[in-house]
Structure formats: C-alpha cells, structure tokens
N, C-alpha and C positions, 0 to 999 in steps of 0.2 A: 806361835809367835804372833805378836799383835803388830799390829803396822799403826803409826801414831802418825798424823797429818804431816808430820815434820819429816817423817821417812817413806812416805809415799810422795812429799815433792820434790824431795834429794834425788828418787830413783828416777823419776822420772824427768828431773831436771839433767840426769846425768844422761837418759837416756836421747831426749833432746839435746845435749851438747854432743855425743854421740854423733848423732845424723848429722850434727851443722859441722864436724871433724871432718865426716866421709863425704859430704857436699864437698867441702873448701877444697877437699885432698881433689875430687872427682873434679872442679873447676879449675885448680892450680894443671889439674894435670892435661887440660881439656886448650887452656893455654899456652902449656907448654909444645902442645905437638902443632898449634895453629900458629904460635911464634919461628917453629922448624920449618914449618910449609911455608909462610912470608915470602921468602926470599924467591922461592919459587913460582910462586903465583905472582910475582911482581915484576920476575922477567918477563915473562909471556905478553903482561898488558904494554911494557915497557918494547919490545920486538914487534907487538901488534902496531905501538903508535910511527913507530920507524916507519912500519911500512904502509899504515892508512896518512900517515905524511906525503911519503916521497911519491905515493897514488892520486893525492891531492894536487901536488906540483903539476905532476903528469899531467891530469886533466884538466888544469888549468892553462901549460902551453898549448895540448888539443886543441884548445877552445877559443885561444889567439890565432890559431892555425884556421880553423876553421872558419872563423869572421876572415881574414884575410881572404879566403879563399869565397866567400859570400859575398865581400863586397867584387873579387872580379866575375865572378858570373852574373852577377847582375848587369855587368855591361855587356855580355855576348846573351844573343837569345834563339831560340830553334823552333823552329815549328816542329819539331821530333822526328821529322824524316830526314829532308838534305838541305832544307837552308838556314841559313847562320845570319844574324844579324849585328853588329857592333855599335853598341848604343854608348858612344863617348860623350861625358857634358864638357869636353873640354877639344883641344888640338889631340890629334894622333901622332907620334912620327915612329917612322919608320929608320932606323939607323942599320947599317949590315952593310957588308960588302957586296951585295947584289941583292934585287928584289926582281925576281920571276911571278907574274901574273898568267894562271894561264882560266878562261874560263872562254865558252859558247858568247856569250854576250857582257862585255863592260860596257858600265854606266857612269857615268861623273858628272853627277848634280854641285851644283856650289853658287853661291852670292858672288864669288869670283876665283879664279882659280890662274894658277900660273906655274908652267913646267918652263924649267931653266935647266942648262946641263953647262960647265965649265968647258966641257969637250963638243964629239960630237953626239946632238939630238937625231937620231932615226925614226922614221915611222914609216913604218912598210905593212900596207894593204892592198887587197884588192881594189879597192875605192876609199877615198877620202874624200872628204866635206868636209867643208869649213862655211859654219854660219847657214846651217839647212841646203848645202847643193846650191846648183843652178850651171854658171858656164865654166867652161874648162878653163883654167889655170895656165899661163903663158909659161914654157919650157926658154931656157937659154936656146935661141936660133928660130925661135916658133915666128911665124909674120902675125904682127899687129897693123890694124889699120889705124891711123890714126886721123882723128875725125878734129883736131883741134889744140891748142896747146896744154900739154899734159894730158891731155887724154884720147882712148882709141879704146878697140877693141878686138880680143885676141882672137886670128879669125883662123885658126890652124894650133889646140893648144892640146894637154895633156887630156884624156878619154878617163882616166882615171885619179884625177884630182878636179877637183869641184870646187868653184868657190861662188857660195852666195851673195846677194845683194846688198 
C-alpha cells in the first residue's frame, strides 16, 4: 500500500487533532476540579481576612492604650529605687474625701502658696516655725510687755511655736 502526500497529512492531521481532543478533554477537566475546590479555598482567605481584621482593630485600640498610658508616665519619674517625682506642666488637684500625707520629711516650695479649711485648720508638731523661727508665739493668758502703742513683746510665750522676724 502506498501512502500519497495526501494520506500521510490526513493521518497525521488526524493524529494531531487527536492530541489537541485529549489536551482540551485533560484542560476541561483540569478546570473542572479547580472550579470544585473554588469555593473552598475562598473560604479559608475570606475567615483569614475576618480574623487578620478584627487583629487589626485590636492592635490599633492597644496602641491608643498604650500612648495614653505614655503620655502619664511621662509625668511621674523614679530614680529606680524609692523616689518618685511628679513633673505636672500644669495645676495638680487633689479631689477625695480625705488626703493622708505621711512621709520623714515634707517640703513645700511654691511662688505662693495658701491653705484654707471651711472648718477646722490643725497643725500639731513638736515645733512650729513660721518664717525661719526665732521668738516664741504669745498663748491666750501669756504676759506681754508692752513697750509702746501697739506694740511689745511676748515675754513668757509658747516653747514650741516660733515665729520669725
């Protein structure tokens, strides 16, 4: 049997359509099973973004949190062992139903300072000064001498209140 140019490109155009049959079959089909999974692989990124969302949120109140929390320590400051410093740019107040002080040594520097009580003011120490010391303080019943009009001096007065010049 002789093969004529014309039947060796039939067979082998048939053969070529052939292949390009079993491609399309092997791609239709290669689509079909990647069309199936879809659904599935689309939950996953869809669940992921839920949750690298509401991680998002999260870290974002953190981080209001944390500036809050930055700007008040920057007004207290420590030497790392036991003393504390309060560095206000502004008035402090102190509002509560009681304020208990207790420490070895208070200090109260100020440009001017003023305690006022609606009741009664107390102040009980062993010694008081007022204005650096110096002479005793005239008690209700104490003897004053008096050296002139409006004025004298207290010549028997409290041991324990001082009042400077």
């Amino acid at each position: 049997m002789t093969q004529t140019p014309m039947s060796k490109t039939l067979r082998y155009s048939g053969a070529i359509a052939l292949v390009l049959l079993i491609t399309l079959v092997g791609l239709l089909g290669v689509q079909a099973l990647n069309a199936a999974d879809t659904p599935a692989r689309q939950a996953v990124p869809d669940a992921n973004a839920a949750k690298i969302a509401a991680l998002e949120k999260r870290v974002a109140q953190l981080e209001t949190q944390l500036k809050a929390l930055e700007t008040k320590t920057k007004l207290i400051a420590s030497d790392g062992l036991s003393s504390f410093t309060v560095n206000a740019p502004g008035s402090v107040t102190l509002n509560g139903g009681g304020l208990k002080v207790t420490a070895g040594i208070i200090t109260i520097s100020s440009g001017q300072t003023t305690v006022s009580a609606n009741g009664h003011l107390g102040l009980n120490s062993a010694l008081v000064t007022i204005n650096n010391g110096g002479k005793p303080a005239a008690r209700q019943g104490d003897t004053v001498m008096i050296s002139g009009p409006g004025t004298g001096q207290v010549a028997i007065g409290s041991p324990t209140v001082l009042i400077g010049n």
